[in-house]
C-alpha positions as CSV (number, residue, x, y, z in Angstrom):
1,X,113.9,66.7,94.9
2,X,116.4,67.0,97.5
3,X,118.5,69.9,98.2
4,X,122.2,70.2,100.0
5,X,120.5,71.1,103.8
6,X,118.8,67.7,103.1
7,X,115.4,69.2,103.2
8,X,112.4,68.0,100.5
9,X,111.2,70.7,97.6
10,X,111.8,73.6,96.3
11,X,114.6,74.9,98.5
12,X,113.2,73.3,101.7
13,X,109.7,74.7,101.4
14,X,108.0,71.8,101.5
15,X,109.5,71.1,104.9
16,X,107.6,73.7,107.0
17,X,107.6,71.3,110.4
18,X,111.5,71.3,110.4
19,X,111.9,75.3,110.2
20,X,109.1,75.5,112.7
21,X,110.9,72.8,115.2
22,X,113.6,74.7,114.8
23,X,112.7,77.9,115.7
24,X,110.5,76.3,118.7
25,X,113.8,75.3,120.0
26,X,115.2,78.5,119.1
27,X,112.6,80.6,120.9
28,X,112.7,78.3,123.9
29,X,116.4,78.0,124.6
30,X,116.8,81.9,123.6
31,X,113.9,83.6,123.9
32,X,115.0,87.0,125.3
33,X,117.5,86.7,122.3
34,X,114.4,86.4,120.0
35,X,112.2,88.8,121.3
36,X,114.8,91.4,121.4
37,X,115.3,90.4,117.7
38,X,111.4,90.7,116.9
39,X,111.3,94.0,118.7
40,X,114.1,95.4,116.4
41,X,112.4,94.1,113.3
42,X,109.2,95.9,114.6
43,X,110.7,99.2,115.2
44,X,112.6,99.0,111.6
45,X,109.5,98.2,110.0
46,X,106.9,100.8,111.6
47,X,108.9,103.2,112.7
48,X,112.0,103.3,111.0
49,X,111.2,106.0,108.2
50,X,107.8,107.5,106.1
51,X,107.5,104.7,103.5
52,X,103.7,102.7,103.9
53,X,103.3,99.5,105.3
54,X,102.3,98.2,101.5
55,X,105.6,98.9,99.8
56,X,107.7,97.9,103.1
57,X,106.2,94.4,102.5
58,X,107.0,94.8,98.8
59,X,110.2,95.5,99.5
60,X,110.9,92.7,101.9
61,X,109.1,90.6,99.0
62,X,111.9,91.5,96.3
63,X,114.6,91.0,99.1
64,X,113.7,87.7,100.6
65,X,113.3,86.9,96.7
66,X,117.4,87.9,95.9
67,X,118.2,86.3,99.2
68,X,116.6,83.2,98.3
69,X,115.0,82.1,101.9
70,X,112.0,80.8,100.6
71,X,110.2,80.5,103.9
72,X,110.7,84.0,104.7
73,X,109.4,84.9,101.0
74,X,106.3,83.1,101.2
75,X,106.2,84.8,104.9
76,X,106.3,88.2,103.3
77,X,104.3,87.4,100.5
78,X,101.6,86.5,102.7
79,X,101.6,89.7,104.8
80,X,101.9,91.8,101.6
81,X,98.8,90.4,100.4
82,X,97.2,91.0,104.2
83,X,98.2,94.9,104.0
84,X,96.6,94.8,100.7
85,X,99.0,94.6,98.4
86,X,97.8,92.6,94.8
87,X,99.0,89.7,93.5
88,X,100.0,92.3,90.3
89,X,102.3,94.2,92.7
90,X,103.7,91.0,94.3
91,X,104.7,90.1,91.2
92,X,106.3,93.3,89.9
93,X,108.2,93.4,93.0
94,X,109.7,89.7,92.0
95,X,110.3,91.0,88.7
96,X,112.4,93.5,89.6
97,X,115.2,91.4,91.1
98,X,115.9,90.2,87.7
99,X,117.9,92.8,86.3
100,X,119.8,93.5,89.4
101,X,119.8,89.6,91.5
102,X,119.3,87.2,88.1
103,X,116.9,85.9,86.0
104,X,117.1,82.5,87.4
105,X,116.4,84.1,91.5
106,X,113.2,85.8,89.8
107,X,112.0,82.6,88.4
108,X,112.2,81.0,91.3
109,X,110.5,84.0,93.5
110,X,107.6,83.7,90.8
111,X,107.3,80.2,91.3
112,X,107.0,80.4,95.0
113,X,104.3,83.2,94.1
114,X,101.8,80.6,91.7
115,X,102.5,78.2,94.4
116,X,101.1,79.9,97.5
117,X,98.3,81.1,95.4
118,X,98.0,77.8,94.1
119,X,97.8,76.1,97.7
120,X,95.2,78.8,98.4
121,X,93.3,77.8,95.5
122,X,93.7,81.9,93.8
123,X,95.9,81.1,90.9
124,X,94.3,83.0,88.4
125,X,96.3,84.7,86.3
126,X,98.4,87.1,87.2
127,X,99.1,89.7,85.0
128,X,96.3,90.8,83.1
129,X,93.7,88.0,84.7
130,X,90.5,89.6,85.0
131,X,90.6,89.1,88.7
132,X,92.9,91.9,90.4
133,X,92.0,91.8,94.6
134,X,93.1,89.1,96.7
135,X,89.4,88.6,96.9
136,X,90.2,84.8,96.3
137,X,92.6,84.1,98.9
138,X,91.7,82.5,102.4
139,X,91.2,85.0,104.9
140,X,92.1,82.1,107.6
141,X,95.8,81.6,106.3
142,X,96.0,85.9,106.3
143,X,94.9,85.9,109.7
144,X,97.6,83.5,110.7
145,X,100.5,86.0,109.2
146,X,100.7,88.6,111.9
147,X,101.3,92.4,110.8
């Protein structure tokens, strides 16, 4: 399937090289512009008010979900799930867009969801399953998503 920016999948998530080119050539030809940005986006996130890192990530999971930027979603999924956060809250967090965002921005949130935990062989399922830690997931492709 082929979307309008041209890019292969599910709203260009199967196209990982091109978002990483491009922010390669974004960091090089503008990196104090980028580290400025990642140093505001720090500060926001641990500093900017009491909430725990757990439902910060929860909270960038439902909004990366309304907004639609897969890449990002699957981003914060990951780190949600590496400041221990359960696939069951993951989940709830993608649920709640529906009433507010739409049904059809929640389905696709949730399909991102089974699809990371497929690719990292976890897909168990997720509400009720008798497995409830992310006990399953590999602890490489955490390590990779930094905090």
């Amino acid at each position: 399937m082929q979307d309008d920016m041209g890019m292969n999948g599910i709203d260009g998530i199967d196209n990982v090289d091109t978002i990483e080119q491009n922010l390669r050539y974004f960091t090089e030809a503008h990196g104090d512009i980028y580290e400025a940005y990642e140093k505001y986006g720090e500060l926001v996130h641990n500093q900017g008010g009491p909430l725990e890192a757990k439902t910060r990530w929860l909270i960038k999971v439902a909004l990366s979900t309304e907004s639609q930027y897969p890449y990002a979603l699957r981003t914060h999924i990951l780190k949600a799930l590496k400041s221990g956060c359960t696939r069951e809250e993951i989940e709830h967090a993608i649920l709640l867009v529906a009433p507010s965002a739409g049904f059809p921005k929640m389905m696709t949130g949730i399909l991102i969801l089974r699809d990371l935990l497929e690719e990292q062989g976890d897909l168990t399922q997720l509400s009720g399953g008798p497995e409830k830690s992310r006990n399953g997931l590999d602890d490489n492709i955490l390590n990779l998503v930094k905090l």
